[in-house]
C-alpha positions as CSV (number, residue, x, y, z in Angstrom):
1,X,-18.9,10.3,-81.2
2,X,-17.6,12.7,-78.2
3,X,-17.5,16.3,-79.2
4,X,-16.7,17.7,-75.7
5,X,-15.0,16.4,-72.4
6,X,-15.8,17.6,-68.8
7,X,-13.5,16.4,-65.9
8,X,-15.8,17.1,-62.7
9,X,-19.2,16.6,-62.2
10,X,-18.8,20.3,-60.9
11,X,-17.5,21.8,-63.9
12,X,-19.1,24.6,-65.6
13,X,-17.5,24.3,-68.8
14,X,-16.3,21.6,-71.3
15,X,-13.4,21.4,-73.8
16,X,-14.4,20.5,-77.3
17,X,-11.9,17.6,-78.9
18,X,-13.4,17.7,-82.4
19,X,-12.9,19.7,-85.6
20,X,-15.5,22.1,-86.9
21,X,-18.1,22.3,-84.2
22,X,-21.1,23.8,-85.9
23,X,-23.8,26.3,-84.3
24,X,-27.3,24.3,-83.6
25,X,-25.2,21.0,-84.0
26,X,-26.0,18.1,-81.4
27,X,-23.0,17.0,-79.6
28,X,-22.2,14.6,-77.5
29,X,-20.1,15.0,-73.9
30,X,-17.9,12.4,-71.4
31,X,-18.2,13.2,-68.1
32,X,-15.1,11.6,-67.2
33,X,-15.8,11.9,-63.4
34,X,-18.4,9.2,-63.7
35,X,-18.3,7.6,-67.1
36,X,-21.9,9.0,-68.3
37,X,-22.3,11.5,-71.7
38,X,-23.9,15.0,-71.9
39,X,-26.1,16.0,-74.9
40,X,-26.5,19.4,-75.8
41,X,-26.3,21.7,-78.6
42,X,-24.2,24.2,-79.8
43,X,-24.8,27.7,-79.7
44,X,-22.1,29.2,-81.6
45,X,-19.4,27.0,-83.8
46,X,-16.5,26.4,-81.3
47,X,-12.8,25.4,-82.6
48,X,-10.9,22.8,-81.0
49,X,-9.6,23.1,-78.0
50,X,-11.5,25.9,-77.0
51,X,-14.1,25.7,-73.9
52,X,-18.2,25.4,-74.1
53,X,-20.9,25.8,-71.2
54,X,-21.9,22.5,-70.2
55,X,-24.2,24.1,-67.7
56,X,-25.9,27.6,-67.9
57,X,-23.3,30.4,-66.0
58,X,-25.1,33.9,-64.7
59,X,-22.8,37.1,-65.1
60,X,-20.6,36.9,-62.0
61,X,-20.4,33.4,-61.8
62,X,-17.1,31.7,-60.7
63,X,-16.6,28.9,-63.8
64,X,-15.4,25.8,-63.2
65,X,-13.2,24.0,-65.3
66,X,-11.4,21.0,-64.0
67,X,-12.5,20.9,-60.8
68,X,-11.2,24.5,-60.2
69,X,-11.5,28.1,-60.6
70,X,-10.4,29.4,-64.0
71,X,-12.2,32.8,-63.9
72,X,-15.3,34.7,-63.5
73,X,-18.2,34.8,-66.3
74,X,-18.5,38.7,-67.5
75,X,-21.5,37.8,-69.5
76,X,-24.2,35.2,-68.9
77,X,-23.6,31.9,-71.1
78,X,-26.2,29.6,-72.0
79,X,-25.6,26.0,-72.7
80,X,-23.8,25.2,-75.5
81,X,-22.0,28.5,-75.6
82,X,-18.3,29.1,-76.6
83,X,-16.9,30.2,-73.1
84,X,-14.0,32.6,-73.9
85,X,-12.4,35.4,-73.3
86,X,-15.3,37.3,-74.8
87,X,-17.0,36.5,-71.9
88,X,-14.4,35.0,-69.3
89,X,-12.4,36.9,-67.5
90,X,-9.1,35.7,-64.9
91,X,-10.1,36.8,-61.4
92,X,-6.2,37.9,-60.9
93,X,-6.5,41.2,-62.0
């Protein structure tokens, strides 16, 4: 089962396309650029639709979603993390 999608091998962050994501669940990633899966585990539980770390992100760091610049991290996220505004913030203002 895929719990996550990530669009670019350079993306930071994943969007979860399941129901009731679970903290210290195993889930399963596509990395659509290339057709291979991610493991990893969640941190926190994470509704639909909203975004995860699929790679570690220092406070400061530019994340990457879609191949492009959504915002700058505010806090650091650790793998499996729910990456939201709580800790992402638009660069715009």
């Amino acid at each position: 089962m895929i719990h996550f999608l990530v669009h670019d091998k350079k993306d930071t962050v994943g969007v979860v396309v399941v129901e009731g994501v679970k903290a210290g669940e195993e889930l399963s990633g596509w990395l659509m650029e290339d057709d291979s899966t991610i493991k990893l585990t969640a941190v926190n539980d994470i509704p639909i639709g909203h975004k995860l770390a699929a790679k570690e992100i220092r406070k400061g760091d530019t994340v990457i979603k879609y191949g492009f610049d959504i915002g700058r991290a505010v806090a650091d996220i650790k793998v499996g993390e729910h990456a939201h505004v709580h800790n992402i913030k638009t660069k715009r203002w």
